[in-house]
N, C-alpha and C positions, 0 to 999 in steps of 0.2 A: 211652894213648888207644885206645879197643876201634873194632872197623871202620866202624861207625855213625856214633858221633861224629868219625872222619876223615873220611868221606863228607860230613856235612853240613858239616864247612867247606872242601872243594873244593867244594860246588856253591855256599857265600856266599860264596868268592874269586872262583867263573867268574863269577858274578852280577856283582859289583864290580867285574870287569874287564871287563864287557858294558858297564854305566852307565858306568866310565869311558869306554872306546873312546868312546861315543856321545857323552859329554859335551864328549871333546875331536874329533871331528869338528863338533860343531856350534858348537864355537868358532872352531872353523879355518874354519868357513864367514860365521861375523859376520865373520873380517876378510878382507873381499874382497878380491883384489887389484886394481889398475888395470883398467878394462877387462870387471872382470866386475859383471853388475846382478844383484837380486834384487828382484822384488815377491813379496808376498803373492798366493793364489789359494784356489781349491776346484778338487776332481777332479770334471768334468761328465762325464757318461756319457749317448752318445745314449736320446734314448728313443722308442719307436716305440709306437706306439696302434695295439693290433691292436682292431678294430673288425669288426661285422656289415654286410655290404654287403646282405644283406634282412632283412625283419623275421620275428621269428619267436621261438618259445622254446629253451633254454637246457637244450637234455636232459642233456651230459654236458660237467664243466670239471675235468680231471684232473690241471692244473698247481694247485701251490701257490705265493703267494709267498715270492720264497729260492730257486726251483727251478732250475735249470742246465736248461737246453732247445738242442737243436740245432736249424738248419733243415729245414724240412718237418715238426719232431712240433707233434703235435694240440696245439692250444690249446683249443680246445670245440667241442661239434657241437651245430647245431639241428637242431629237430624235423621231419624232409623230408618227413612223412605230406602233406601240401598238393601238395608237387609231384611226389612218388610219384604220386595224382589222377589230377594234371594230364596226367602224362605217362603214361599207363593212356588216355587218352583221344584223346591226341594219336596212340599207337599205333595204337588203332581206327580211328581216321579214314585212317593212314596203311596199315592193309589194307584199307577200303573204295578207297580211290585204287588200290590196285594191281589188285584185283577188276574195277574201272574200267578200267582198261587193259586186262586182258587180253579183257575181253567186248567194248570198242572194238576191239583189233586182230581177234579173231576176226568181228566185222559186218564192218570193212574187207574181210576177204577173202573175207566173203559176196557184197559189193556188187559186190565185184571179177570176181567169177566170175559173176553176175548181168548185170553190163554187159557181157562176153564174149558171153554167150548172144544177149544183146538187140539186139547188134552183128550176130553171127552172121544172128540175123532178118532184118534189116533187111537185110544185104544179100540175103538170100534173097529178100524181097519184093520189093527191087529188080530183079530177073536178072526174076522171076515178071512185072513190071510193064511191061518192054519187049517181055514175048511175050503184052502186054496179059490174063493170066490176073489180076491180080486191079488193083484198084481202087490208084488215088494217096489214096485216104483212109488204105487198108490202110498203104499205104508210111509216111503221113504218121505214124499210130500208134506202126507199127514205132521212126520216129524219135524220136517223142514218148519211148518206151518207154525207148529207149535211155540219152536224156539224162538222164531221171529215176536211170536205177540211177546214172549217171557223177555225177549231183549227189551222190546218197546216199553213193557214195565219197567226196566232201569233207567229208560232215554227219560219218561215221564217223572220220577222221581226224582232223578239230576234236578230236572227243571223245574220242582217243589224247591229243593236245596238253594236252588240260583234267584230264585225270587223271594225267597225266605232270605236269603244272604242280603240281596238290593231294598228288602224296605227295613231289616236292621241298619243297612247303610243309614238312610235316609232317615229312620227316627236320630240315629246319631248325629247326623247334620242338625239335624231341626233341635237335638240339644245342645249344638253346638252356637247355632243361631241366635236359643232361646237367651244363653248366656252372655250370647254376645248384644243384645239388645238393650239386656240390664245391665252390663256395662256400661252401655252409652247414657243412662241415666247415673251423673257423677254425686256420690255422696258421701257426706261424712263421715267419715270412719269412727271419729270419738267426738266427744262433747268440746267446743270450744270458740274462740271466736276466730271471724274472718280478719286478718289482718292484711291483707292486697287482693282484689280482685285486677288477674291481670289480662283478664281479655273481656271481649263487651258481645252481647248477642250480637249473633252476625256473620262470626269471624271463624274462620276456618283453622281448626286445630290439628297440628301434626301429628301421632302417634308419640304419645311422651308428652306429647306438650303439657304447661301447667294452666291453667284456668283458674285456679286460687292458693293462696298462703291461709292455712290454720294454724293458728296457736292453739296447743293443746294446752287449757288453763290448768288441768288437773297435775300436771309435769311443770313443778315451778320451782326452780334454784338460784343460787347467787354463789358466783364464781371468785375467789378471793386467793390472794398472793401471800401466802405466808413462809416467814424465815424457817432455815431447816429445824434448830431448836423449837418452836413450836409443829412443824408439821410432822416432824417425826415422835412425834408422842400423843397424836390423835390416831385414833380407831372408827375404822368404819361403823356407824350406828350412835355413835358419840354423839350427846345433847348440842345443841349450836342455839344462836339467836341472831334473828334480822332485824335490824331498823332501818325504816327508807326513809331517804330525807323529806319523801313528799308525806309522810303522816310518823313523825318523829315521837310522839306519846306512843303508840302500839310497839308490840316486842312483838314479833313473831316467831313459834317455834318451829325448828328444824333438824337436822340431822344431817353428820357428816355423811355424805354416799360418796366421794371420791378423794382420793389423795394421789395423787401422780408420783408415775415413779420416778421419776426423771427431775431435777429443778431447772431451771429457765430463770432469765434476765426478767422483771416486772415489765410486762408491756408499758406501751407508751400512755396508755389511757389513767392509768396509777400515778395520780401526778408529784406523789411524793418524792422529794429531788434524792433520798438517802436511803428510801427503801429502794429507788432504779439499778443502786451502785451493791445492789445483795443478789444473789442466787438463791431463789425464791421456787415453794412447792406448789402448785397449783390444786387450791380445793374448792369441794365443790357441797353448798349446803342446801340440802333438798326439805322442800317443804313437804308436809305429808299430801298427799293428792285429795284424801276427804276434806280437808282442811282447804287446798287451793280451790277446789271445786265451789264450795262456799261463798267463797270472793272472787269467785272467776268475772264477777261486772267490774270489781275493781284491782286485776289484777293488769298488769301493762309490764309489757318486756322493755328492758332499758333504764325502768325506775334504779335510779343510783341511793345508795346505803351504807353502813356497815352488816358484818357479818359478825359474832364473838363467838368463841369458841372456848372451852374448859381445857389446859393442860393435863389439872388432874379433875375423870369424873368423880372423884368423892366429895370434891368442893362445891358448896351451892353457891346457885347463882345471888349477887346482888341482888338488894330488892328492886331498882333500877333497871332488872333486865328480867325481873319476873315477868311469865307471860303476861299480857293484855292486849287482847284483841276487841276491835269496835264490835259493839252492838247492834243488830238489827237496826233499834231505834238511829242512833249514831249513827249505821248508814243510809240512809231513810232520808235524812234531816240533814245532811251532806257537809257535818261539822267538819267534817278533817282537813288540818291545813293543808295547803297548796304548796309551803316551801317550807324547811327544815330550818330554822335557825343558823346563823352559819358558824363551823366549826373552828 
């Protein structure tokens, strides 16, 4: 036998002894032991609607969907020429107010110095009045004089206050602006992938409107229909385990985060004809988010599974349902089947 043809039948034995492995784990998992349940589910993956908080158009959308995005990169940017403008305007007005100020403070200490003088007078007229040299009209004047500049020193000050008032207005626009610019630069909120891009540069977006679907990969559960005898005897935080049918060697683990309080008919998508005819509790098995964040390249909303759950926690799990998760290497090298043997 020359090296070729050795070759390909160690990769049809490794083959053969991959489907086996698999075929007898997923037998060893139809027979449960005491104590342990299984419903049917799908793998739900949060999803977040990144959307335009103003209206505007759609200059630049650099994600594709499929894309891997961290938090904080760019989802799209609109067109800020409108509040570029606005705030070009707001600026002016906010060096007319300073201009304002500073010609207010400068009258203020015109008046000031004014009223000094007028004061000065006044008494002079006074001293001049008792050695009868000039007239109580003169004096009266004098005071007249006086009062006038002391007023005008409040007029000027007003108008410190009023120009001081108009360029805090206007730094507040200009923060109001500034905010509103980086708004129009749309980004990701958390780490995940693009799952619809649903508008295209170019396209004019309404206030609200959406611009992309994010799955948040680090937010990953599978929703499962369980009889009230098993859901009324799980606790939130309780051990769980997920196998998808698209890579049926792995056990993923989990945890109970939801039991509903309410029971419901099995949706229609639970295609078992005898669990449909039960009123069924709705739970919900969450993977840990460090955990999904890890396989967030291979993680996809919709992948169909089981769920298993423990009645009682003090029972361990089968060795069938012990964790096992792929390996770097293992993802790498893109062993994992494509379809689950069928049940």
């Amino acid at each position: 036998m020359n090296r070729s043809a050795l070759n390909r039948t160690l990769i049809a034995v490794a083959a053969t002894l991959a489907i086996g492995v698999a075929w007898w784990m997923n037998t060893q998992r139809d027979r449960l032991p005491d104590g342990i349940h299984r419903g049917n589910g799908r793998l739900e993956v949060e999803r977040i609607e990144v959307a335009a908080k103003y209206p505007g158009r759609i200059v630049e959308l650099p994600v594709h969907e499929g894309d891997l995005v961290k938090a904080g990169d760019v989802i799209a940017r609109q067109d800020p020429a409108e509040l570029l403008a606005q705030k070009a305007v707001v600026e002016a007005a906010r060096g007319r107010a300073q201009q304002a100020m500073q010609r207010a403070g400068a009258e203020t200490e015109v008046r000031r110095v004014q009223a000094r003088i007028a004061q000065l007078e006044l008494d002079h007229a006074t001293r001049l009045k008792q050695d009868a040299l000039v007239s109580g009209a003169e004096v009266e004047r004098r005071t007249a004089q006086r009062d006038g500049e002391r007023a005008g020193i409040q007029v000027a000050t007003a108008a410190i206050g009023e120009a001081t008032a108009a360029r805090a207005e206007a730094d507040a626009q200009l923060k109001r602006l500034d905010v509103a610019l980086d708004d129009m630069v749309l980004r990701a909120p958390v780490a995940g992938r693009i799952e619809y891009r649903v508008v295209e540069p170019g396209s004019v977006v309404p206030s609200g409107g959406r611009v992309a679907t994010l799955l948040n990969t680090s937010e990953v559960h599978m929703t499962l229909f369980l009889p009230t005898d098993v859901a009324g005897g799980l606790k939130l935080g309780d051990e769980a385990r997920i196998v998808l049918d698209a890579a049926p060697r792995f056990v993923i683990p989990a945890v109970v985060s939801f039991v509903a309080a309410e029971a419901q008919f099995t949706p229609k998508y639970v295609e078992t004809a005898a669990e449909r005819e039960k009123l069924v509790f709705r739970v919900k098995l969450k993977v840990a988010p460090e955990l999904a964040s890890r396989y967030a390249p291979q993680v996809k909303a919709g992948l169909t599974g089981c769920g298993y759950v423990r009645g009682d926690a003090s029972r361990a799990w089968p060795p069938a349902l012990e964790v096992k998760l792929p390996s770097d290497a293992t993802l790498a090298s893109d062993t994992m089947p494509a379809k689950a043997p069928a049940r």
